[in-house]
PDB file as gemmi writes it, atoms N, CA and C in Angstrom:
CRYST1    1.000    1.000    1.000  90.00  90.00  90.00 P 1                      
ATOM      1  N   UNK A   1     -70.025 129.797 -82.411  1.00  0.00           N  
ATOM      2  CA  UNK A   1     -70.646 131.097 -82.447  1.00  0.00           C  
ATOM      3  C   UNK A   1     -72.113 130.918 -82.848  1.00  0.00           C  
ATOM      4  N   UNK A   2     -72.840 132.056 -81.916  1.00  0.00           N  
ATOM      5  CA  UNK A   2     -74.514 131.460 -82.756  1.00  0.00           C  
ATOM      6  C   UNK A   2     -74.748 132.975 -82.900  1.00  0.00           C  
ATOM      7  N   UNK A   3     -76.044 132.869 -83.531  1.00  0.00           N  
ATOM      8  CA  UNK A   3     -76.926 134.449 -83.948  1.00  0.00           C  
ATOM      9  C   UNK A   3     -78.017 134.428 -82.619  1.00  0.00           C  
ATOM     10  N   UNK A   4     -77.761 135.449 -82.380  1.00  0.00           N  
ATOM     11  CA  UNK A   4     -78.824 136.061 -80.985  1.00  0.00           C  
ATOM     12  C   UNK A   4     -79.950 136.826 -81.660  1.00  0.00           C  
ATOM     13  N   UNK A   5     -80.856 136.935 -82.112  1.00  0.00           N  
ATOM     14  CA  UNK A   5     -81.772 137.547 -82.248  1.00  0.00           C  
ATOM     15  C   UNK A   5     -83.277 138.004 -81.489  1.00  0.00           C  
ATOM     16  N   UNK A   6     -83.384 139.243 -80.892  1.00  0.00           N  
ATOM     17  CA  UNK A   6     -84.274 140.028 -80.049  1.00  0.00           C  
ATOM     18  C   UNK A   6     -85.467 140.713 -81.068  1.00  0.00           C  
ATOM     19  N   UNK A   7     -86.622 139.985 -80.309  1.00  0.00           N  
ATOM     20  CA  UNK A   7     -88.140 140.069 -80.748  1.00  0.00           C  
ATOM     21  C   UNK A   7     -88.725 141.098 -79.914  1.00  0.00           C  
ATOM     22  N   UNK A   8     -89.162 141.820 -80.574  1.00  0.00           N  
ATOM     23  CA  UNK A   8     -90.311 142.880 -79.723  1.00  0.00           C  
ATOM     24  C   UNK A   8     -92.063 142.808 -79.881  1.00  0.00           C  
ATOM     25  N   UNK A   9     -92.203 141.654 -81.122  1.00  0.00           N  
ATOM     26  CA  UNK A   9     -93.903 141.283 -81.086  1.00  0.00           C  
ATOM     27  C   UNK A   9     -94.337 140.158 -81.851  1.00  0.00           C  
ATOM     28  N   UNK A  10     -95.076 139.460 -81.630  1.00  0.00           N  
ATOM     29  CA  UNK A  10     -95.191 138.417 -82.202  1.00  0.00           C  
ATOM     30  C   UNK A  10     -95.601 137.834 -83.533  1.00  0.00           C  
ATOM     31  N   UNK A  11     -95.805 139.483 -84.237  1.00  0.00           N  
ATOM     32  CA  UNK A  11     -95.468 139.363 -85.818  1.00  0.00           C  
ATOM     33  C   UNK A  11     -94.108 139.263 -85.897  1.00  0.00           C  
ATOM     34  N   UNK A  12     -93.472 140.155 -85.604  1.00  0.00           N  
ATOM     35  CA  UNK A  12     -92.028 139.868 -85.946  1.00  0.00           C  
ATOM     36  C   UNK A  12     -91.358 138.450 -85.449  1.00  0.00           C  
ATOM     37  N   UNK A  13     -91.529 137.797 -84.239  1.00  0.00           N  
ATOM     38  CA  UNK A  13     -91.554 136.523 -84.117  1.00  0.00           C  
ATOM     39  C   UNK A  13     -91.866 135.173 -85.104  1.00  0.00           C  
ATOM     40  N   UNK A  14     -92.942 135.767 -86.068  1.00  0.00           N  
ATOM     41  CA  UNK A  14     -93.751 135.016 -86.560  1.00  0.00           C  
ATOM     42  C   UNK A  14     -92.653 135.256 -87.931  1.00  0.00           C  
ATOM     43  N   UNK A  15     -92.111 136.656 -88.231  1.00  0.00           N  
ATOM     44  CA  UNK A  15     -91.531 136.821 -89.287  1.00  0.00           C  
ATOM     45  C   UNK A  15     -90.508 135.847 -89.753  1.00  0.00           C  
ATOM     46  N   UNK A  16     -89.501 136.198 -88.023  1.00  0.00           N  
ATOM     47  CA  UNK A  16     -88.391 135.499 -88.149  1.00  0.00           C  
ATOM     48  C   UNK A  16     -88.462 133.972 -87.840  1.00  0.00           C  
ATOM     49  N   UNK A  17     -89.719 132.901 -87.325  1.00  0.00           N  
ATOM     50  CA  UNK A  17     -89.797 131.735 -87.544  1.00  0.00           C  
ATOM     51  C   UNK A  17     -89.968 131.293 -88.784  1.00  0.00           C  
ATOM     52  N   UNK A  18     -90.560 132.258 -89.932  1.00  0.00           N  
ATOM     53  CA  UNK A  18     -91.437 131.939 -90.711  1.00  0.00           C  
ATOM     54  C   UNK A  18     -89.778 131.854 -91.740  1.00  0.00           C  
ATOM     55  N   UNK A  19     -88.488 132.850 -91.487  1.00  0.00           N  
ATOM     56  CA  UNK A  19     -87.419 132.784 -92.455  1.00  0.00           C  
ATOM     57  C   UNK A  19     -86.479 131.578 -91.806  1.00  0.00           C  
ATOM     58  N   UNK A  20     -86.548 131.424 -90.359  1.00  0.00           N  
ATOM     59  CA  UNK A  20     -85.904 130.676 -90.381  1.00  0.00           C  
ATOM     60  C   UNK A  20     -86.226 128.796 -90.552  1.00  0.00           C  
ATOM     61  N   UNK A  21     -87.399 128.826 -90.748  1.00  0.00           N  
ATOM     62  CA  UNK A  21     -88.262 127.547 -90.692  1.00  0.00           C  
ATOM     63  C   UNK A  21     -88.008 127.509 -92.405  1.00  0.00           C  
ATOM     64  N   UNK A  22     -88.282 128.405 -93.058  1.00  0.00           N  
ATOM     65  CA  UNK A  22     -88.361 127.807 -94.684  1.00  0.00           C  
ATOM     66  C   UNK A  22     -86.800 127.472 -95.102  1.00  0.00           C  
ATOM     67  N   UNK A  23     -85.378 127.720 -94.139  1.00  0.00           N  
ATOM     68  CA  UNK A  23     -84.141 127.688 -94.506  1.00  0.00           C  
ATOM     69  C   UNK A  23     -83.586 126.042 -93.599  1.00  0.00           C  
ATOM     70  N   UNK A  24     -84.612 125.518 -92.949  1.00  0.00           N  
ATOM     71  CA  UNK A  24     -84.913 124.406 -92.079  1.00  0.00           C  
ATOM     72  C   UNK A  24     -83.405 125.035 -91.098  1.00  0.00           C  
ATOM     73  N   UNK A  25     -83.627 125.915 -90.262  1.00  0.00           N  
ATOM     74  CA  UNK A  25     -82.696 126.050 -89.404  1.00  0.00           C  
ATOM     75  C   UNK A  25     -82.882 125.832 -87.982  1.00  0.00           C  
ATOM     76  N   UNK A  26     -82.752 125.128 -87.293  1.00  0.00           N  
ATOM     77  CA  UNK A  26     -82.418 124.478 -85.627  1.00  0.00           C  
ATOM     78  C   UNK A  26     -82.274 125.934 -84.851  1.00  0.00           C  
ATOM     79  N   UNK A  27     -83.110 126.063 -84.092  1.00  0.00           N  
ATOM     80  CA  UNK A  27     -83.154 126.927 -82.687  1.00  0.00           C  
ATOM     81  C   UNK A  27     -83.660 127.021 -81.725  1.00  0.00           C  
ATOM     82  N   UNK A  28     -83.417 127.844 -80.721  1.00  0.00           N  
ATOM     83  CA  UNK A  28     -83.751 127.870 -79.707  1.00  0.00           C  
ATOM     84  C   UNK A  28     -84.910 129.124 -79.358  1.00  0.00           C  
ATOM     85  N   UNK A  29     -85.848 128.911 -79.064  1.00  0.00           N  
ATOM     86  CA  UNK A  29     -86.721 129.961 -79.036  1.00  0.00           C  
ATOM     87  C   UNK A  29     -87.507 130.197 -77.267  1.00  0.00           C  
ATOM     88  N   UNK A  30     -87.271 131.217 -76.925  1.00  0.00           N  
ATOM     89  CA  UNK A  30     -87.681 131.778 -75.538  1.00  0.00           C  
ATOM     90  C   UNK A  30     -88.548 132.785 -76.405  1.00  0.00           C  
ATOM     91  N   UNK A  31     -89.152 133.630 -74.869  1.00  0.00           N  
ATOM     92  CA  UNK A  31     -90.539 134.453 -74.893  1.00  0.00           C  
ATOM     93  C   UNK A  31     -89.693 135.289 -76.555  1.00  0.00           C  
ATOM     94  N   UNK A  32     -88.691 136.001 -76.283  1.00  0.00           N  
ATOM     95  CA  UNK A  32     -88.405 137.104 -76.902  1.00  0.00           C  
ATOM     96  C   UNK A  32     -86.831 137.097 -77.660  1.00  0.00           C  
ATOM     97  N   UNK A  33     -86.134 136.192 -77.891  1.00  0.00           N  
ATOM     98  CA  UNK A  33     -85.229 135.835 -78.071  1.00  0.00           C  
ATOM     99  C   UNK A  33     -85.220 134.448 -78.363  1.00  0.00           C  
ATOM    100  N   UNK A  34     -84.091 134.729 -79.873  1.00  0.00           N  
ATOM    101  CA  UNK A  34     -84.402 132.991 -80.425  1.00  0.00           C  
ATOM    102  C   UNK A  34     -82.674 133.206 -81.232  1.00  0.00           C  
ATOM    103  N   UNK A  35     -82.086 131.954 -80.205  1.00  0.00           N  
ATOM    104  CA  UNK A  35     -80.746 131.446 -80.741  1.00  0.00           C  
ATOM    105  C   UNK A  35     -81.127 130.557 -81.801  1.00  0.00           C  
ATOM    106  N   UNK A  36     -79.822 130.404 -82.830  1.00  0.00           N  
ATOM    107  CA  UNK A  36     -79.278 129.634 -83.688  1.00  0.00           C  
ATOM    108  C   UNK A  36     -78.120 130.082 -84.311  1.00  0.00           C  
ATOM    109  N   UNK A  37     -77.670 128.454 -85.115  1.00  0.00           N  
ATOM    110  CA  UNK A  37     -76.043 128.275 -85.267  1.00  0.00           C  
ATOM    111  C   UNK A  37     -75.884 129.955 -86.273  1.00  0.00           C  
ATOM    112  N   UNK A  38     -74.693 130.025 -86.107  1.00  0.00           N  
ATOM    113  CA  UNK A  38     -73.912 131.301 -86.791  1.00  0.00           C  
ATOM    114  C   UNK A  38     -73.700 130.645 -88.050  1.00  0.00           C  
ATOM    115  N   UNK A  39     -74.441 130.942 -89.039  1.00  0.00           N  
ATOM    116  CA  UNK A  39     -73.850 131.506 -90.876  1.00  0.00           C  
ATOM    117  C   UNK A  39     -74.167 133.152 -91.486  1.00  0.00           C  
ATOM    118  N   UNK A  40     -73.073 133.452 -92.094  1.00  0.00           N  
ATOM    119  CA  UNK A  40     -72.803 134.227 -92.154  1.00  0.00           C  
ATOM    120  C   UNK A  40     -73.879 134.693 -93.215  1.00  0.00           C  
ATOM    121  N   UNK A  41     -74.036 134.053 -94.017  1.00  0.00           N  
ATOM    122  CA  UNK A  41     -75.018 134.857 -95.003  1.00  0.00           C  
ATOM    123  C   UNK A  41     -76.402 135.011 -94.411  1.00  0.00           C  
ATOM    124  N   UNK A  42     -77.187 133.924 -93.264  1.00  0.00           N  
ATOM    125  CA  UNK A  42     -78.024 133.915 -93.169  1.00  0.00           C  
ATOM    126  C   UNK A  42     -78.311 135.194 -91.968  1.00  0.00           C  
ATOM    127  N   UNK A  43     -77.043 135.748 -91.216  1.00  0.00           N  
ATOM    128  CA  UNK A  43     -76.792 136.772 -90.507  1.00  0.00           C  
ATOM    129  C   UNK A  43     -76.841 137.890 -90.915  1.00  0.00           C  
ATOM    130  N   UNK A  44     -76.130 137.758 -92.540  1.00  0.00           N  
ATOM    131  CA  UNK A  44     -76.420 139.167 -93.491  1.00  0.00           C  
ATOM    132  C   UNK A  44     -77.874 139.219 -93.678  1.00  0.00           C  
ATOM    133  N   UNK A  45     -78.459 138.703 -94.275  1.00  0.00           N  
ATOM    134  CA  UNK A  45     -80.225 138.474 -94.323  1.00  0.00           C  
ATOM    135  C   UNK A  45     -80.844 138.923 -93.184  1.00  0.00           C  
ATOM    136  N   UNK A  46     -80.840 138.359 -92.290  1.00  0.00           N  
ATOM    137  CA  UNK A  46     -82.143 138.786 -91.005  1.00  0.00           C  
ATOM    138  C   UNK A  46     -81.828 140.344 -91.019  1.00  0.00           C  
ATOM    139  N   UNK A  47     -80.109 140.915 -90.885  1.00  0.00           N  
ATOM    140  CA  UNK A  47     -79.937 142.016 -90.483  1.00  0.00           C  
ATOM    141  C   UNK A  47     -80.309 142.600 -92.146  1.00  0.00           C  
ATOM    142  N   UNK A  48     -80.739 142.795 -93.067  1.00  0.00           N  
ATOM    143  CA  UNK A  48     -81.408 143.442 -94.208  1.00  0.00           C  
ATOM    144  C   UNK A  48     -82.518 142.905 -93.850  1.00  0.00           C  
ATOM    145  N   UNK A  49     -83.116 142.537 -93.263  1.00  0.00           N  
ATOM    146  CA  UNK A  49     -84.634 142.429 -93.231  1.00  0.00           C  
ATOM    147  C   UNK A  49     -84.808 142.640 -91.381  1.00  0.00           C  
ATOM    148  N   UNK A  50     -83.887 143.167 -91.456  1.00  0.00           N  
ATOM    149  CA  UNK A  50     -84.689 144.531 -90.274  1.00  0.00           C  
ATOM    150  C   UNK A  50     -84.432 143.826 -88.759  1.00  0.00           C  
ATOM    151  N   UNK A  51     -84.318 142.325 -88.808  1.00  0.00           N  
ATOM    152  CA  UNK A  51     -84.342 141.846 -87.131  1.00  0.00           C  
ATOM    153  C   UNK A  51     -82.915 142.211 -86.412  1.00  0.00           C  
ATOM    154  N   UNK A  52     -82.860 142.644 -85.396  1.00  0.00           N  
ATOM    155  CA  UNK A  52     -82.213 142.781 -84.381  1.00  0.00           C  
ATOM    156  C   UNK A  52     -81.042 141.690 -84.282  1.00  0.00           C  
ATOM    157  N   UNK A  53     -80.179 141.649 -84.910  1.00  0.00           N  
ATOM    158  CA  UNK A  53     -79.044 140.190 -84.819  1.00  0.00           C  
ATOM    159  C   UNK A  53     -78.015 140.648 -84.150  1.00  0.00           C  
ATOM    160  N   UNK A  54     -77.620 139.513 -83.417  1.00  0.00           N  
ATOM    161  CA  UNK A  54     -76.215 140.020 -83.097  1.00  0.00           C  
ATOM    162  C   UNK A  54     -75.536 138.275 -83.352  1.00  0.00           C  
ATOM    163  N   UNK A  55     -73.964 138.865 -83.299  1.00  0.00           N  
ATOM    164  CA  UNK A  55     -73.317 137.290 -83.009  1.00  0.00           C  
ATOM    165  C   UNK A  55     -72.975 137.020 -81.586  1.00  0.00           C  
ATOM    166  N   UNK A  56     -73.009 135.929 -81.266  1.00  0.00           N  
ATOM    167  CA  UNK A  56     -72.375 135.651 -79.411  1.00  0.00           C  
ATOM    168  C   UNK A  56     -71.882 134.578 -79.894  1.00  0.00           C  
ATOM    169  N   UNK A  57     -71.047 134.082 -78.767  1.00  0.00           N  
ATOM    170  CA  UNK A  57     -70.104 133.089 -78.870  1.00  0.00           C  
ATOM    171  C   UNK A  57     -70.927 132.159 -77.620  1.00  0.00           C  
ATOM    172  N   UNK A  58     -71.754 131.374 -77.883  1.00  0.00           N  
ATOM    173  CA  UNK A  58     -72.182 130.485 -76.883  1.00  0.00           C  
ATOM    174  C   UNK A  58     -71.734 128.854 -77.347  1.00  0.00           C  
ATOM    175  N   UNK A  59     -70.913 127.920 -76.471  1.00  0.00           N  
ATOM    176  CA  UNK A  59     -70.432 126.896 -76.651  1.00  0.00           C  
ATOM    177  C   UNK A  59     -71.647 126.107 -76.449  1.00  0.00           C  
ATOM    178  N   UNK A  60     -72.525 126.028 -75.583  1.00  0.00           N  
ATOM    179  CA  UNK A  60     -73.507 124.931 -75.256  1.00  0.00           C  
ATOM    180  C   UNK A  60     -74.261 124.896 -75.549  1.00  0.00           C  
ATOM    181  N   UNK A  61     -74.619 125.905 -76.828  1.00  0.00           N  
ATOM    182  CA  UNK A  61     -75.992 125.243 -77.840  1.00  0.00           C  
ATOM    183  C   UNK A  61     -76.547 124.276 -78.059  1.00  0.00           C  
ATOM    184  N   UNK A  62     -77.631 123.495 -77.517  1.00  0.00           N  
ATOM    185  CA  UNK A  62     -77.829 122.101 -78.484  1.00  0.00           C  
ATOM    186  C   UNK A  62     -78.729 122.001 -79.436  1.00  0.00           C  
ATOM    187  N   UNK A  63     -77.883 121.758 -81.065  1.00  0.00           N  
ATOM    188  CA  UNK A  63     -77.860 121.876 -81.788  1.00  0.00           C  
ATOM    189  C   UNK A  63     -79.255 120.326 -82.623  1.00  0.00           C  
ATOM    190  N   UNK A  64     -80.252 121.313 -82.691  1.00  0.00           N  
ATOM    191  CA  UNK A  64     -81.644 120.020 -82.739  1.00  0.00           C  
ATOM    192  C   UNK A  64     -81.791 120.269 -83.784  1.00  0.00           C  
ATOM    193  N   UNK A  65     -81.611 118.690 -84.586  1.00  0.00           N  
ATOM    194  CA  UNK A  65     -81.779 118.983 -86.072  1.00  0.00           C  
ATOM    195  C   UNK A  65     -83.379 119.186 -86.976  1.00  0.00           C  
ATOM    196  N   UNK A  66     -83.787 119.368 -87.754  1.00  0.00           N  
ATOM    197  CA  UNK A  66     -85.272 119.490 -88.200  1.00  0.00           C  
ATOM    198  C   UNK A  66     -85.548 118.329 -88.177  1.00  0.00           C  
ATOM    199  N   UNK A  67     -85.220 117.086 -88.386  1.00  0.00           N  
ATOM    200  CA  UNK A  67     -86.009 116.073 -88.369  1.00  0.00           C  
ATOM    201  C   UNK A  67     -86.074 115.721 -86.725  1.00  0.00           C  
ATOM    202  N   UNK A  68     -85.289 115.617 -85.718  1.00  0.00           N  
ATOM    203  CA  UNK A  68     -85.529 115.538 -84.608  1.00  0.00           C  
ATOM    204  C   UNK A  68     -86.462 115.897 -84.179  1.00  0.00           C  
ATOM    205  N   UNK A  69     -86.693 117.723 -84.457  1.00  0.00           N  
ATOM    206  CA  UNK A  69     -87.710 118.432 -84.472  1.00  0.00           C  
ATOM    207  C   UNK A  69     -89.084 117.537 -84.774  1.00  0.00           C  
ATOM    208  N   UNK A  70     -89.536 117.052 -85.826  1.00  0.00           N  
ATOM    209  CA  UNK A  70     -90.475 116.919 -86.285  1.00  0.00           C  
ATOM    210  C   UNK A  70     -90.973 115.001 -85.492  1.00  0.00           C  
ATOM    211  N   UNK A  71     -89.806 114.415 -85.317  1.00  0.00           N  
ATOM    212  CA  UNK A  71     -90.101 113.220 -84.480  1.00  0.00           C  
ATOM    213  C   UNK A  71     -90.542 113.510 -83.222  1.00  0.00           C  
ATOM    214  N   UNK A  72     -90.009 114.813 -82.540  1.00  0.00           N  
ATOM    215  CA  UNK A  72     -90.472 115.007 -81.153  1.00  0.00           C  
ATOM    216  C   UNK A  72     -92.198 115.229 -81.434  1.00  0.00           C  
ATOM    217  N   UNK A  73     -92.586 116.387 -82.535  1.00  0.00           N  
ATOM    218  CA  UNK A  73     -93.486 116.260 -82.897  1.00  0.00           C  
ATOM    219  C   UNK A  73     -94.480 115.888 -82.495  1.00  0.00           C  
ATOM    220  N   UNK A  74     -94.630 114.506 -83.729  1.00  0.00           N  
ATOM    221  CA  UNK A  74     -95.022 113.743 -83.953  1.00  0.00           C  
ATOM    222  C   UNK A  74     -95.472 112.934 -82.516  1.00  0.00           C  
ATOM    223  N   UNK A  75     -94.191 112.605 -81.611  1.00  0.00           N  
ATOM    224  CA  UNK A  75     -94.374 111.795 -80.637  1.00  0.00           C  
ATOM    225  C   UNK A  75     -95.161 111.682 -79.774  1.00  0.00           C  
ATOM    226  N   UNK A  76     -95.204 113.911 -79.682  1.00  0.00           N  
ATOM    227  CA  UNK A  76     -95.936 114.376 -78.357  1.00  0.00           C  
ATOM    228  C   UNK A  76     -97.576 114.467 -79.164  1.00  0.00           C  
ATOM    229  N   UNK A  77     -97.978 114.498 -80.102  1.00  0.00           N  
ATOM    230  CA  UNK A  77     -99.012 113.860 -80.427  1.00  0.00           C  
ATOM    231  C   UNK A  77     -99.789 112.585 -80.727  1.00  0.00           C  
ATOM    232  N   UNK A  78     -98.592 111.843 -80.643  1.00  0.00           N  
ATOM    233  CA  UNK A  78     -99.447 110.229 -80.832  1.00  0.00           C  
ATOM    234  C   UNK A  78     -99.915 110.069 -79.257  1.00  0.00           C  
ATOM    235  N   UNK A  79     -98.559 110.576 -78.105  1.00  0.00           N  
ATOM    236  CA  UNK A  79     -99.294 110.450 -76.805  1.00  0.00           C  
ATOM    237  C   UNK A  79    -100.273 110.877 -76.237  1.00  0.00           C  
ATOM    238  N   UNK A  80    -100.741 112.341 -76.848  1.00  0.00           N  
ATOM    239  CA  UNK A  80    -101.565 113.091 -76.891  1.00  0.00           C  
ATOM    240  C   UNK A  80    -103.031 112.657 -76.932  1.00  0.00           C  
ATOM    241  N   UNK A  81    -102.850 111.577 -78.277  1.00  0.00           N  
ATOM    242  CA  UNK A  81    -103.995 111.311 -79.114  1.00  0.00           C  
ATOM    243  C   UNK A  81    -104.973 110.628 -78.090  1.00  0.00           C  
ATOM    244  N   UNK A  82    -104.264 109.564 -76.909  1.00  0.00           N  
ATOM    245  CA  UNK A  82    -105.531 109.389 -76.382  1.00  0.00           C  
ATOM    246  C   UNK A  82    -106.396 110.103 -75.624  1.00  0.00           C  
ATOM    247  N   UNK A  83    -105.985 111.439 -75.285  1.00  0.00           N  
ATOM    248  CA  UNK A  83    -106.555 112.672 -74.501  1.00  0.00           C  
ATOM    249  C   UNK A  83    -107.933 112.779 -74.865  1.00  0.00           C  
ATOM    250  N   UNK A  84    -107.590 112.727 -76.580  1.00  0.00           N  
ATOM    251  CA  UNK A  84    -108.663 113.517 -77.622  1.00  0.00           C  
ATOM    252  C   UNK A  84    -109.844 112.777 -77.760  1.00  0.00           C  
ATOM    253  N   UNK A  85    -109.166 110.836 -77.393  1.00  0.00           N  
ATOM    254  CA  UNK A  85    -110.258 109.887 -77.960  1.00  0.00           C  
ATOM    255  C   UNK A  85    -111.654 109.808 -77.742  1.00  0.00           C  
ATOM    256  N   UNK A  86    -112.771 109.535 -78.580  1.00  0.00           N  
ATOM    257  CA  UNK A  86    -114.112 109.870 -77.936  1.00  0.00           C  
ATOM    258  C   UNK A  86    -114.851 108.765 -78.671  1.00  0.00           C  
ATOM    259  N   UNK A  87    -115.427 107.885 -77.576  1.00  0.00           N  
ATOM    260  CA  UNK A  87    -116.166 106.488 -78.504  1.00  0.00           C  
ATOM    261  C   UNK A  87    -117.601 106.646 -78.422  1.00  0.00           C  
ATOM    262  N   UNK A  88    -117.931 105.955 -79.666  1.00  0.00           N  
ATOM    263  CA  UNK A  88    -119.036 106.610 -80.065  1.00  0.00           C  
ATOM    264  C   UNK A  88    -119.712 104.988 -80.101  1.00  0.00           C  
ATOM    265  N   UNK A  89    -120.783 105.303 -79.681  1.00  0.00           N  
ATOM    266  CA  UNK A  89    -121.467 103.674 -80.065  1.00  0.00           C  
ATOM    267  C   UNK A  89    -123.002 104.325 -80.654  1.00  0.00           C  
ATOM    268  N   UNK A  90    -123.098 102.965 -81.837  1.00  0.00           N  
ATOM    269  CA  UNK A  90    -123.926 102.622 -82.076  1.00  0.00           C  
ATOM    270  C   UNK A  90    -124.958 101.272 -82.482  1.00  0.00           C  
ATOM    271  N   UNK A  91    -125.993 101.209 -82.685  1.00  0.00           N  
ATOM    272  CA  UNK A  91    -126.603 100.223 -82.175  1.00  0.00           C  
ATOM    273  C   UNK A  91    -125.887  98.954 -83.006  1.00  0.00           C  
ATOM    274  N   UNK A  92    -125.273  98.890 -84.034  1.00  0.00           N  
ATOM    275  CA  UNK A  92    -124.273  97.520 -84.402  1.00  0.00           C  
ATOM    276  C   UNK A  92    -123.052  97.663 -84.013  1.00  0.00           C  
ATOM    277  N   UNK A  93    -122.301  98.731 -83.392  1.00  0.00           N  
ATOM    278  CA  UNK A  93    -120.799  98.851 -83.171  1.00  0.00           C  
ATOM    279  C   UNK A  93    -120.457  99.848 -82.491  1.00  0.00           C  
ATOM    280  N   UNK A  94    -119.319  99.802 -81.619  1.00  0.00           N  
ATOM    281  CA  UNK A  94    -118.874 100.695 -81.400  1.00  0.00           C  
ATOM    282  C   UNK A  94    -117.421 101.397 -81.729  1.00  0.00           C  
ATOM    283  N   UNK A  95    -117.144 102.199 -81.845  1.00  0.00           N  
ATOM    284  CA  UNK A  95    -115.942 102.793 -82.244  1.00  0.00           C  
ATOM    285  C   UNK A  95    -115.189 103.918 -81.258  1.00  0.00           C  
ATOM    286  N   UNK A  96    -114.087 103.895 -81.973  1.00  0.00           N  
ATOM    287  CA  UNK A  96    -113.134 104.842 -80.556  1.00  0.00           C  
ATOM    288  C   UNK A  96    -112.551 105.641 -81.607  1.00  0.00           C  
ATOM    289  N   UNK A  97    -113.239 107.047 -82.132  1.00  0.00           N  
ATOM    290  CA  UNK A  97    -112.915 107.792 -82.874  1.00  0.00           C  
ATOM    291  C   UNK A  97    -111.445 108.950 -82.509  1.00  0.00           C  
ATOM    292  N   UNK A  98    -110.671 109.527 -83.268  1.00  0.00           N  
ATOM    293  CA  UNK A  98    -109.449 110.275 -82.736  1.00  0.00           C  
ATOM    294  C   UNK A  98    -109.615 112.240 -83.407  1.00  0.00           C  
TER     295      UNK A  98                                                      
END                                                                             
């Protein structure tokens, strides 16, 4: 079972990343709608703080843990990094700043 929760602006988006990020909870986030796993207390919460919850029964969640999260990260910025690189020379050296 997961929690379905429906966004109407991107404060409130921002609300409900901002509760579910400090509880390190795994989801799925589209334009306006953001799945994650079903607990019950954390279901009582969103719905006292006003977001739109419902429960659904979806089997094929994949379930991405916070550190996964943060290795993907990480990853897609080290590849990134040479995008950014910019070398700089000067008259004893040169360097390849990031």
């Amino acid at each position: 079972m997961k929690i379905m929760i429906t966004v109407k602006t991107m404060q409130e988006m921002g609300r409900l990343c901002y509760e579910l990020g400090s509880r390190h909870i795994s989801a799925e986030i589209s334009e306006n709608i953001v799945k994650c796993p079903f607990d019950e207390g954390l279901f009582l919460s969103l719905k006292t703080l006003g977001f739109n919850a419902e429960k659904i029964g979806e089997d094929n969640f994949e379930n991405i843990s916070h550190t996964k999260i943060h290795q993907e990260i990480h990853r897609q910025s080290v590849s990134n990094a040479h995008i950014n690189s910019v070398t700089v020379t000067t008259h004893s050296e040169t360097t390849t700043m990031k």
